[in-house]
C-alpha positions as CSV (number, residue, x, y, z in Angstrom):
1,X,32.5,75.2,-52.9
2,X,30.3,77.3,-55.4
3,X,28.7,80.9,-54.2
4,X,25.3,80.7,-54.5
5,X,23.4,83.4,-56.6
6,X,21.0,85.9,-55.2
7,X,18.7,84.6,-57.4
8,X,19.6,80.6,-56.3
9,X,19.0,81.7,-52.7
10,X,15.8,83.4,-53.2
11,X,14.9,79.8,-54.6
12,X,15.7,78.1,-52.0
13,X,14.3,80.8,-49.0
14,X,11.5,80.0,-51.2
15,X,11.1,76.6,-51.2
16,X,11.3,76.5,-47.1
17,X,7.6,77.3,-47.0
18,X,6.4,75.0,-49.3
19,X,4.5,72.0,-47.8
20,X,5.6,68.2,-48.6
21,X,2.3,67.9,-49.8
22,X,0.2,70.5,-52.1
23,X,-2.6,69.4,-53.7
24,X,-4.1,71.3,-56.9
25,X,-7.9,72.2,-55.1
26,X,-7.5,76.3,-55.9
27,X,-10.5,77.8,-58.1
28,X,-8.0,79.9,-59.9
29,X,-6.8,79.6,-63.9
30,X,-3.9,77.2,-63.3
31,X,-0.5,78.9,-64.0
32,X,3.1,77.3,-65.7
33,X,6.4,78.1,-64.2
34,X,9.5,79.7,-66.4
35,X,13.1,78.9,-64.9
36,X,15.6,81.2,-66.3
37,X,13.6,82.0,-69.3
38,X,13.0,78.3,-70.1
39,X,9.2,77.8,-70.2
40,X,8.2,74.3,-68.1
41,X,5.1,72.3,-67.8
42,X,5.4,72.9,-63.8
43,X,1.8,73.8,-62.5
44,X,1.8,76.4,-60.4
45,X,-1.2,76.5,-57.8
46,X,-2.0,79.6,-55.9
47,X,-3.5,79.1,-52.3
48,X,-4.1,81.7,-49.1
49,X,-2.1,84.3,-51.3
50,X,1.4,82.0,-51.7
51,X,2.6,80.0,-55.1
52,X,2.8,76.5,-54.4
53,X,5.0,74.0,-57.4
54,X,6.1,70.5,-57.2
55,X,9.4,70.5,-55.9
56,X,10.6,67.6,-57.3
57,X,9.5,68.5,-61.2
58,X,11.4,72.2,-60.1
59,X,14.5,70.2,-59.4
60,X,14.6,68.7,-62.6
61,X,14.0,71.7,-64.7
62,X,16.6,73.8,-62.6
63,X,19.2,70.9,-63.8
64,X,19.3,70.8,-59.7
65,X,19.3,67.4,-57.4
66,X,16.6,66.6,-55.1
67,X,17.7,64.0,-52.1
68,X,16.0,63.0,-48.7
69,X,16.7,62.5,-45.2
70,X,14.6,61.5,-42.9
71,X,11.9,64.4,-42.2
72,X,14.6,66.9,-44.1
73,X,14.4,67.5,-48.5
74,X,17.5,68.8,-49.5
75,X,17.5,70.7,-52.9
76,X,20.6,71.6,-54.5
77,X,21.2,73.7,-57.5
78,X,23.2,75.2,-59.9
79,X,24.8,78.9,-59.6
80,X,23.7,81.2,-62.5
81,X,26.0,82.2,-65.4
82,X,27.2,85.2,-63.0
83,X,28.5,82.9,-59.9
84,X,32.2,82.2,-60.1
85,X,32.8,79.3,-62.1
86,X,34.6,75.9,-60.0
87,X,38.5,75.6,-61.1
88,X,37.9,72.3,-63.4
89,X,33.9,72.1,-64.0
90,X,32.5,68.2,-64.8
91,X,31.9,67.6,-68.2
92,X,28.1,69.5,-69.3
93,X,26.8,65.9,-69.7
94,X,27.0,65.0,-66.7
95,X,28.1,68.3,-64.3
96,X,25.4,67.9,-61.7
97,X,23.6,64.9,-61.4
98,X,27.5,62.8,-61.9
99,X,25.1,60.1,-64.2
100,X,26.7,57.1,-65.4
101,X,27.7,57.0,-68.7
102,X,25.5,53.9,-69.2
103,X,22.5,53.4,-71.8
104,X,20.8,50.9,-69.7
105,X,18.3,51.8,-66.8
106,X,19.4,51.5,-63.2
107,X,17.1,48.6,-61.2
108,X,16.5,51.3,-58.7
109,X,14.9,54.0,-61.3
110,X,13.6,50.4,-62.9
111,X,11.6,49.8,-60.0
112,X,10.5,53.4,-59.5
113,X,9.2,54.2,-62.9
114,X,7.2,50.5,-63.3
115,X,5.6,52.1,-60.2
116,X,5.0,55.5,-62.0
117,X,3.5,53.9,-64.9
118,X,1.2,51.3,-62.8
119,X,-0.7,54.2,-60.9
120,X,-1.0,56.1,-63.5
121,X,-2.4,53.5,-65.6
122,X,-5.0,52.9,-62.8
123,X,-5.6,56.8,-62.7
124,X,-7.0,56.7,-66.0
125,X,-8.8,53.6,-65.8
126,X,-10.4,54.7,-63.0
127,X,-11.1,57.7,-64.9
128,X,-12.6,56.3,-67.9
129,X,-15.3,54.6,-65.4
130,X,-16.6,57.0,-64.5
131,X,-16.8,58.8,-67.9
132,X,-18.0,55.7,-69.3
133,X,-20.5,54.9,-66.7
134,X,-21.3,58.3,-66.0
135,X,-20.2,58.2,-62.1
136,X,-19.7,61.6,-60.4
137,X,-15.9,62.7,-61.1
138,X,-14.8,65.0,-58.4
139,X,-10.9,66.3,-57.4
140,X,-11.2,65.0,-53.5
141,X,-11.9,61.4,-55.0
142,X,-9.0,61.4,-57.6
143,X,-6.4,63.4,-55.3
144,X,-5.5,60.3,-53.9
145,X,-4.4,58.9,-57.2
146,X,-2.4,62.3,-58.2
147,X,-0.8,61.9,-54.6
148,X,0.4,58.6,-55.1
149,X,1.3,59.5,-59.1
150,X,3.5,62.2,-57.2
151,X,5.3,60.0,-54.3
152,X,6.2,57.5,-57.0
153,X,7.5,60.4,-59.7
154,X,9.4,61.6,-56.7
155,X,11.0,58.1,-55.9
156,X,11.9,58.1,-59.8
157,X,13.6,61.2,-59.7
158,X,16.1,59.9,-56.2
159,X,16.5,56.4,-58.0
160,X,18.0,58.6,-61.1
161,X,21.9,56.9,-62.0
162,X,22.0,56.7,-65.7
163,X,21.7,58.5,-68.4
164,X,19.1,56.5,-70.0
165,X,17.4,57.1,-66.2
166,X,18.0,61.0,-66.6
167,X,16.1,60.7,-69.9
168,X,13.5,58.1,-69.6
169,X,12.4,60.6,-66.2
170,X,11.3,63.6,-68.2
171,X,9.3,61.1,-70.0
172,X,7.6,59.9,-66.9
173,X,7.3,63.3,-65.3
174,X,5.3,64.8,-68.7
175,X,3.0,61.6,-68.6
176,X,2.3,62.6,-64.9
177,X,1.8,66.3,-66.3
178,X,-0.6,65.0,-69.2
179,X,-2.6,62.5,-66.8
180,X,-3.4,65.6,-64.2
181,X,-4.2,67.9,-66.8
182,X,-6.5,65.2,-68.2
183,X,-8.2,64.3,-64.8
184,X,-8.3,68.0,-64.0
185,X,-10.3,68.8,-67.3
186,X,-13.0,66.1,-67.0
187,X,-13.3,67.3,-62.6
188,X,-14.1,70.8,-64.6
189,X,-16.4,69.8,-66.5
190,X,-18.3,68.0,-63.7
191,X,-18.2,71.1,-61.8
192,X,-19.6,73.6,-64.8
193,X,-22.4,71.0,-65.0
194,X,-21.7,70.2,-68.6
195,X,-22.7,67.4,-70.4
196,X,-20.1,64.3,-70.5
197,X,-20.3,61.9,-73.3
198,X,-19.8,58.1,-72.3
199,X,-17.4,58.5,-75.0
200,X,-15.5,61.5,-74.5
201,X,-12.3,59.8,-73.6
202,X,-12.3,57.6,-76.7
203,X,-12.1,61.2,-78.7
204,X,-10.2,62.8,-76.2
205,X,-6.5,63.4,-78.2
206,X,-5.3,63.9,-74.5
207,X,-6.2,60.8,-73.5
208,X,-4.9,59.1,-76.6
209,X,-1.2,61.0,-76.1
210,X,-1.3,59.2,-72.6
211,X,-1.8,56.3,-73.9
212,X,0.7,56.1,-76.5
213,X,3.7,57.4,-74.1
214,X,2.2,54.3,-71.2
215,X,2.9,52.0,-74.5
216,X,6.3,53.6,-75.5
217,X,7.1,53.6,-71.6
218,X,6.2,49.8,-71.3
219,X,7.7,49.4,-74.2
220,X,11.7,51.1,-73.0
221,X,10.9,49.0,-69.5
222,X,10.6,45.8,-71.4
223,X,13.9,46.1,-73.4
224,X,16.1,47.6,-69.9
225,X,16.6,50.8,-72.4
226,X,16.1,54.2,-73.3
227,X,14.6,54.9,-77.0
228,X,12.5,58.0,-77.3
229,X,9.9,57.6,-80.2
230,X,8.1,60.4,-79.7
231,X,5.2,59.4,-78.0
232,X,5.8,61.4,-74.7
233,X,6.5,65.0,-76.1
């Protein structure tokens, strides 16, 4: 069995004390995590002195696994370049998830990402409302939209046993990254007191990138596989 690194450990003591659920509610500028070097788009929300980050968008930007059981997450990943190296290592492909060499999605991951893409389709309707109508927009009322956004990422990420599964998730998981980014901008507003056009989210180049990737998304679901146009990155 691989030796962990120092610096895999310190991870992991790490991720002991962060709580199942964290939601974004600090008054703080919002911060993006690096692994290894590699920037991310992993918010990073500070909160009673201690860093809180999505465990499950961590995992996937470690190359790691993330699996459950009962009351008990499990996160597993890889030893740095200085850990001693397994006598015959799995081809780079597919060395630590073991994905299927298949180009179609898995009914599983299926399942899990028409979920993903349903609630966040209602998170930004439900957005647009209240822009549109000019209804109050506040984080405790749209919290329980990002919550459920982040079960059903999470459920995505555990279904993962394709390739075209491996790939269509990071597409999902930047979609959830662009819709919270979105909601959180129009909650700030709100809160400065500023001025909201009925229209903003019509002109909102945000709010049009979501869009395009729900299509593109929608569009991968329909046809059972993966084709990246673009639209998510």
């Amino acid at each position: 069995m691989r030796s962990e690194s120092p610096g895999t450990k310190w991870i992991l003591a790490m991720l002991v004390i962060i709580p199942a659920v964290a939601l974004c509610k600090a008054a703080q500028e919002p911060q993006t995590l690096s692994v290894n070097g590699k920037p991310t788009q992993i918010s990073v929300v500070q909160m009673n002195g201690h860093s809180y980050v999505d465990i499950a968008a961590l995992a996937r930007a470690a190359n790691g696994s993330l699996s459950f059981n009962g009351n008990q997450i499990t996160l597993t990943l890889p030893g740095s370049g200085n850990a001693t190296a397994p006598a015959a290592a799995p081809a780079p492909a597919q060395a630590s998830a073991g994905l299927a060499a298949n180009s179609d999605f898995s009914k599983s991951f299926m399942r899990a990402g028409i979920e993903q893409m349903t609630i966040i389709r209602e998170w930004r309707t439900a957005l647009a409302n209240a822009v549109q109508n000019g209804f109050p927009i506040t984080d405790d009322w749209l919290s329980a939209y990002r919550s459920q956004a982040t079960t059903a990422l999470r459920l995505a990420f555990v279904a993962i046993s394709t390739d075209s599964d491996n790939d269509a998730y990071g597409l999902l998981n930047s979609e959830f990254e662009n819709m919270k980014l979105l909601s959180n901008n129009y909650v700030a507003l709100r809160q400065s007191m500023q001025f909201i056009a009925p229209d903003s989210l019509a002109n909102d180049p945000l709010n049009q990138k979501i869009l395009n990737c729900g299509h593109s998304l929608a569009a991968m679901a329909a046809n059972g596989q993966f084709v990246d146009d673009g639209s998510c990155q």
